[in-house]
C-alpha positions, 0 to 999 in steps of 0.5 A: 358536260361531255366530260361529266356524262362519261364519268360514270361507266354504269349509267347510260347516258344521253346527250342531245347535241346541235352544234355538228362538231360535238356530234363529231367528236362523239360519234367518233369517242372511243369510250361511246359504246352506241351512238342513236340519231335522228335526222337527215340521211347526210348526218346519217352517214356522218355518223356511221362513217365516225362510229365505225372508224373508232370502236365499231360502236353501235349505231342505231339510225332514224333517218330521213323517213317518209311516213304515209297517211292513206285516206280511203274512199268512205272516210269523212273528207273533213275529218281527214284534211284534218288528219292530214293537216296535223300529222304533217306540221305537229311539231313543226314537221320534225318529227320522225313519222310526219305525215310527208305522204299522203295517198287518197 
């Protein structure tokens, strides 16, 4: 799969890769021209530690982000807890702008 997804100079390409040795060798190929991950901070600077000791390629990093859900004083307290609820464990929680935080 790696192989074919380099075969062609022309076509940006994606790859989405769960095992970390792939993610490696990636990160660190000398003919990848930009590398964008999204995950924890740790992966994160995996990542860019790879990337900058191949070709000094591009990295665009997504990373253990905290995004907060405010209620305020005049909202429907119902209609919130629901909010919440849903912007917290929509997609399990994995998503990069689950509602981890959230001030009242």
């Amino acid at each position: 799969l790696i192989m074919v997804a380099f075969s062609s100079p022309l076509l940006p390409n994606t790859i989405l890769f769960l095992v970390p040795t792939a993610g490696a060798a990636i990160d660190s190929h000398p003919r990848v021209d930009k590398v964008a991950c999204t995950g924890a901070t740790e992966i994160g600077k995996l990542t860019l530690t790879a990337a900058g000791t191949s070709n000094a390629m591009r990295v665009t990093l997504e990373m253990g982000g905290k995004s907060p859900l405010v209620i305020f004083d005049d909202a429907d307290v119902d209609e919130a807890v629901e909010i919440a609820y849903g912007a917290l464990f929509a997609n399990m929680g994995q998503g990069c702008c689950a509602g981890t935080r959230t001030f009242v």
